[in-house]
Residue, then its C-alpha position, 0 to 999 in steps of 0.5 A: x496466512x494473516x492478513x497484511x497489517x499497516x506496520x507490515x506494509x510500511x515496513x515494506x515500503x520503506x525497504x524497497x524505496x527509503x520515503x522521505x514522507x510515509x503514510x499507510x492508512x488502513x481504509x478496509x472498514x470503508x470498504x465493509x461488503x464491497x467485493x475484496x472487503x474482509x470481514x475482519x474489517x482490515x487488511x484488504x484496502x489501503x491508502x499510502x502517501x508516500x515521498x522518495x528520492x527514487x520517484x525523480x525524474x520518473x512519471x507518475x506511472x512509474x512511481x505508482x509501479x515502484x510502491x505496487x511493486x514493494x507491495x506485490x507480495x501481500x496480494x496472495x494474503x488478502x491485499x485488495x486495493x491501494x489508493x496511492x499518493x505520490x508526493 
């Protein structure tokens, strides 16, 4: 099993929740020998700015578990982190 890439990731995202506004930005090689860090240098940790009409009216909490949601299934192949901005 591969690790998640970025494309893969976005894709997932805009599937689950249709962003009006979508960054995925690949951090793991900031994270180079902190714990869940690959050594490949990406994969592991992730940064996602995202915008969607399904985060109206819902707190902060609840938009931040839709993207963790959308992204659950990439855990098992190496998905260690995401830092999320909801916008």
């Amino acid at each position: 099993m591969s690790l998640p890439t970025r494309s893969e990731l976005e894709a997932a995202l805009r599937a689950a929740l249709a962003p009006t506004h979508l960054e995925v930005i690949d951090e793991s090689g900031l994270h180079a020998g902190h714990s869940g860090a690959s050594p490949e240098g990406y994969g592991t940790h992730f940064r996602v700015r995202i915008a969607s009409p399904q985060f109206a009216q819902r707190t902060r909490v609840a938009q931040h578990r839709l993207v963790y949601d959308a992204l659950h299934s990439f855990v098992p192949r190496g998905l260690h982190a995401i830092a999320i901005e909801t916008l």
